[in-house]
C-alpha positions as CSV (number, residue, x, y, z in Angstrom):
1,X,8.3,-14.8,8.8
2,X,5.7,-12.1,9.4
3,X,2.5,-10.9,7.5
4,X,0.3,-8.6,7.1
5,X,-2.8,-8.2,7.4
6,X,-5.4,-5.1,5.8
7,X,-8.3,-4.4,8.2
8,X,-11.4,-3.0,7.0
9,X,-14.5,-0.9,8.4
10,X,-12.5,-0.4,11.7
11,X,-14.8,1.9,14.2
12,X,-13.7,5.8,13.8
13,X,-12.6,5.7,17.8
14,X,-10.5,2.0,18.0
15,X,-6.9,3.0,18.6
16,X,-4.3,0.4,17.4
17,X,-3.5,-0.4,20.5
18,X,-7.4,-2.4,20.8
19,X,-6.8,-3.7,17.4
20,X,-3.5,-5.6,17.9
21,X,-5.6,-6.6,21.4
22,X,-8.8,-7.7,19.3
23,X,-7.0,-9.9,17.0
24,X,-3.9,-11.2,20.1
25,X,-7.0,-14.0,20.8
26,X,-6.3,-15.5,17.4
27,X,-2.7,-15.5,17.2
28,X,0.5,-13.5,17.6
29,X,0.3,-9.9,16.3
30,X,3.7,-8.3,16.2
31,X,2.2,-5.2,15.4
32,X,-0.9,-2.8,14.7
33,X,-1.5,0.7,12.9
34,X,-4.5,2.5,12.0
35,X,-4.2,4.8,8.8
36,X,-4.9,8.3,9.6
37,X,-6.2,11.5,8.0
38,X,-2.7,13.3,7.3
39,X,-4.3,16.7,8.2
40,X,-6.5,15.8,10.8
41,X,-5.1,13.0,12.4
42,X,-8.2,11.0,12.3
43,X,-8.8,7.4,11.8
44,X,-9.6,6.7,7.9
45,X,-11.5,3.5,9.4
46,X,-8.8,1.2,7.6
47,X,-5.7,-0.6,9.0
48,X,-2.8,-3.3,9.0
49,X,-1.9,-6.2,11.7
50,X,1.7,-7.9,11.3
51,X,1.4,-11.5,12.6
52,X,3.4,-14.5,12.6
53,X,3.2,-16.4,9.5
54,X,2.0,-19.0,11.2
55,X,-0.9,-17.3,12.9
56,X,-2.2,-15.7,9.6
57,X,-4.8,-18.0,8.1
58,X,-6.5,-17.8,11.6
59,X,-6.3,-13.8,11.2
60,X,-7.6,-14.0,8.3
61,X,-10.6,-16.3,9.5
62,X,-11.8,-13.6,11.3
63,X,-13.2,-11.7,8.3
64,X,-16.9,-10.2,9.3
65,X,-16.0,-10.7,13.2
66,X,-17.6,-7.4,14.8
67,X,-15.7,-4.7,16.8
68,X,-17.9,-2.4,18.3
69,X,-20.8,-3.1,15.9
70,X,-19.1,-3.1,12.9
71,X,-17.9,-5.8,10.8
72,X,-14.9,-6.0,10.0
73,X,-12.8,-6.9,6.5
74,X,-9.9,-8.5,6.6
75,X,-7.7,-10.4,4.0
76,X,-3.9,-10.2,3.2
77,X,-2.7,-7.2,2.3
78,X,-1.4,-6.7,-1.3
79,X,2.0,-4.5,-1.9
80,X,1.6,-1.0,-2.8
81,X,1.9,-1.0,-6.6
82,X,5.1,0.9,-8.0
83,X,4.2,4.3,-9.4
């Protein structure tokens, strides 16, 4: 099974590419994506990590590690609510 993971306070300039690296020391990210600006195409400083199921409560753990200064929020992410 995978989860994911919401990432907060990510730096303006780390791609997803560094993000799914960042967190790979914990556990097994399957994937990475950084939410962008729809217009501008730049970084809203949030994002989501799919990991292993297994690997999560490690993910998690890492709630207030710093990347590049800034510390970082992360917690499962809760589904989008129906509108």
């Amino acid at each position: 099974m995978v989860k994911t993971i919401y990432v907060g306070n990510i730096p303006w300039s780390t791609t997803a590419e560094e993000l799914k690296e960042f967190f790979s020391e914990k556990g097994q990210v399957i994937s990475a994506r950084i939410i962008t600006e729809k217009s501008t195409g730049r970084s809203r400083g949030y994002g989501f990590v799919e990991v292993a199921e297994e690997d999560a409560e490690k993910i998690i753990n890492m709630n207030g590690a710093e990347l590049d200064g800034r510390k970082l929020v992360v917690n499962e992410a809760k589904p989008r609510p129906e509108q």
